[in-house]
N, C-alpha and C positions, 0 to 999 in steps of 0.2 A: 504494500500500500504506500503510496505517495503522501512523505512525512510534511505536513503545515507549518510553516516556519512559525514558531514565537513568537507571543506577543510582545512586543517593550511590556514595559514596568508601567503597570498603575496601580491605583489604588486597591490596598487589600481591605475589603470588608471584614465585619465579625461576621458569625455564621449565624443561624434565628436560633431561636432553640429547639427545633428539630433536625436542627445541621447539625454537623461535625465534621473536624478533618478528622483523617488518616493519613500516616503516614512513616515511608519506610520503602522501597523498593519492591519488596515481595507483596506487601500489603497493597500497596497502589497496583502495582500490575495485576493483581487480582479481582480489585475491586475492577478495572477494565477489563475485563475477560468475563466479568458477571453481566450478563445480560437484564438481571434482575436489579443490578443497582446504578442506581441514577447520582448520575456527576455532576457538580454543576461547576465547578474548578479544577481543572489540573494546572500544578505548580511544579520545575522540575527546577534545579540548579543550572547555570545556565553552559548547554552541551550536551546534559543526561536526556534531552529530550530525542536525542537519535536511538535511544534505545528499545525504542518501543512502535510499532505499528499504531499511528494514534487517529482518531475519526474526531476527536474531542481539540478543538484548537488549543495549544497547551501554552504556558505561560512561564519565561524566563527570568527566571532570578536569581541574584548571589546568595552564596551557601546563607549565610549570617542574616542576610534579608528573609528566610525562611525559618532558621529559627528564633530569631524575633517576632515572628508572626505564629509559632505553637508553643505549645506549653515547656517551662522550664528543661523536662525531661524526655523531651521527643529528640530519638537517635532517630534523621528523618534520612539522611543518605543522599538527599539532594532530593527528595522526593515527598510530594504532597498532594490531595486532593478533599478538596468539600463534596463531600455526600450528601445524601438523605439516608435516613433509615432504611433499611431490606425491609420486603412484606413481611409482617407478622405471619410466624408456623407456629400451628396450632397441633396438640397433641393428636386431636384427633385426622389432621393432616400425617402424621410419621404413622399412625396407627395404618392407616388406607393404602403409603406407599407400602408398606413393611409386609403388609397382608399378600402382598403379588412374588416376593421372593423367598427363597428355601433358607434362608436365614439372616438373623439381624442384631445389631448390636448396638446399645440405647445407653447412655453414660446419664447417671443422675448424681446431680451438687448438690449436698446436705449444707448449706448455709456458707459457702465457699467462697468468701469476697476480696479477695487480693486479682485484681484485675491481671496480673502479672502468672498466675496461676491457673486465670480461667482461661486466658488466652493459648498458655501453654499444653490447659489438656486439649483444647481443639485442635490445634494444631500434632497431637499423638492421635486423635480421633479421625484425622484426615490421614493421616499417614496410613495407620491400622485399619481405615476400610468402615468405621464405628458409622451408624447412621444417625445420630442427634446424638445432639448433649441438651438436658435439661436442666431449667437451674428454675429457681425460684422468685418470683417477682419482686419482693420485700428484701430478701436476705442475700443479692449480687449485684456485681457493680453493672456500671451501664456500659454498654458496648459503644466504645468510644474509642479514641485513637491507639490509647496504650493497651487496651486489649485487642485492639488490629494488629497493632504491632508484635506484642506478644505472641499472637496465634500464626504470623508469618502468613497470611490472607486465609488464613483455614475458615476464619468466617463465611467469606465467600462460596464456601464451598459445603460446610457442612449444616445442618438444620441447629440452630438455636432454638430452643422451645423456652420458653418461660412460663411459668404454672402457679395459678395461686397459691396449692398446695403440693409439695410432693410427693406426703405419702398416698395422696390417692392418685393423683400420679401413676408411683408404681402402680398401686391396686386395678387401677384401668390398665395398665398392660397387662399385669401379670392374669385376669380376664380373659387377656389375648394370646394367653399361652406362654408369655413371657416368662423364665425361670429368672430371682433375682438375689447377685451375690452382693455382700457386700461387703467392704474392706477392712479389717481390723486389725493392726501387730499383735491384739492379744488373740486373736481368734486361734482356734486347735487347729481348724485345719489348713495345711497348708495350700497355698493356690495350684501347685504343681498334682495335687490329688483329687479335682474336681474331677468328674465326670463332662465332657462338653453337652453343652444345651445349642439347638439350632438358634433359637430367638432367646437372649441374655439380656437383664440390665445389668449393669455396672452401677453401684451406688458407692459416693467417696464423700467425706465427711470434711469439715475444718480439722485443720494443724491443731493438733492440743486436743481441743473438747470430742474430735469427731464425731461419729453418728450420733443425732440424737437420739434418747432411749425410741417414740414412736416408730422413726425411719430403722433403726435394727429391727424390732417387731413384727414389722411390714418384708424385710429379708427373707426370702426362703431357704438360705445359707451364708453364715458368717466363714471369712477365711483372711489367711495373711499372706504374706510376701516372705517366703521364708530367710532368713538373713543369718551372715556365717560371723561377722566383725562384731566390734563392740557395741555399734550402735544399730539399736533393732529396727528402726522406721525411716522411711524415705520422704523426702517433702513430695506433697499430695501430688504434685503435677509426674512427677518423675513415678509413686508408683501407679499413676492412670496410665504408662507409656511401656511398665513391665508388666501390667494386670492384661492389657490388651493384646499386648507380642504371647503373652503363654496361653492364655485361651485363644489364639490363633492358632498355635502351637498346637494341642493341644482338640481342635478340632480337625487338624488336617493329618493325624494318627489314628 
């Protein structure tokens, strides 16, 4: 495709408050390869705009001119874009797709709010083939830049669900045949001795307090991450990334 030269420099607006940037290289290329999300700025550093096949006229500026223009903490790469929100996915939209294939895998966030965390199980969620992640409406942060960035565009790509409740939630899959583990270091069994289920949710808790008592209750098997060093638990994101690779594992024996 025949790349649109740059705009010069003008004025950057704030976003409404149903805008947001993202940004970051992987994030931004993603978000343009979503057919589903609507751009209404692309910012690149000025040069990075040859990297990409763009329909969307893009806009040149100096590194430092862009992050003056996001938040303190945005590693943006040379790279930026104001969004709009993705359509809202609704549970019972994963329910409908999920119902058409021979198996499925559903990640649910027991009160999970380090945006740096949610981003990064999406992005193991993307990796591993997982078909939603759901989190909770009250108790996660908002999908916003640094959890684009985090998830390295897995946004893009995989179903964010948000749910007033989770534990019914589960209870509406597990309905649909879903079997649901959930993660414990104290749990007896270890994750390498599940039995595989075609249709699984994955349920993962906050750092510290993990699952709430309700959300264990609602599990139809507690297990852990067996560990051989001193320290027995992993931070949450890292084990949504070895709970998925072994029940992968695990199904394909």
């Amino acid at each position: 495709m025949r790349h649109k030269h740059p705009t010069s420099r003008k004025k950057l607006q704030n976003p409404s408050s149903d805008q947001r940037w993202i940004w970051g290289k992987h994030p931004v290329e993603a978000a343009l390869a979503n057919p589903k999300r609507k751009i209404l700025r692309l910012i690149f550093a000025e040069g990075n705009y040859h990297d990409l096949g763009l329909a969307l006229k893009p806009e040149a500026l100096p590194k430092h001119e862009i992050t003056e223009l996001l938040p303190s903490e945005a590693v943006h790469q040379g790279f930026a874009a104001l969004v709009e929100p993705l359509p809202k996915v609704y549970l019972e939209d994963v329910i409908s797709f999920t119902k058409l294939q021979t198996r499925a895998t559903i990640l649910v966030l027991d009160r999970i709010t380090d945006p740096h965390n949610v981003g990064a199980i999406m992005r193991s969620a993307s990796v591993f083939g997982a078909d939603a992640v759901i989190i909770s409406d009250r108790h996660a942060p908002p999908v916003n830049g640094i959890l684009a960035k985090a998830s390295s565009g897995a946004i893009e790509t995989t179903p964010l669900v948000r749910v007033t409740n989770v534990v019914r939630a589960i209870k509406s899959l597990q309905k649909q045949g879903y079997w649901c583990i959930g993660l414990d270091s104290d749990a007896e069994l270890p994750l390498e001795d599940l039995k595989p289920s075609s249709f699984q949710i994955i349920v993962l808790g906050a750092e510290g307090s993990g699952l709430r008592r309700l959300t264990r209750e609602a599990c139809d098997t507690m297990c852990r991450i067996r560990s051989s060093g001193p320290i027995s638990s992993l931070n949450v994101s890292n084990a949504a990334a070895v709970t998925l690779f072994s029940l992968n594992r695990l199904r394909q024996n």
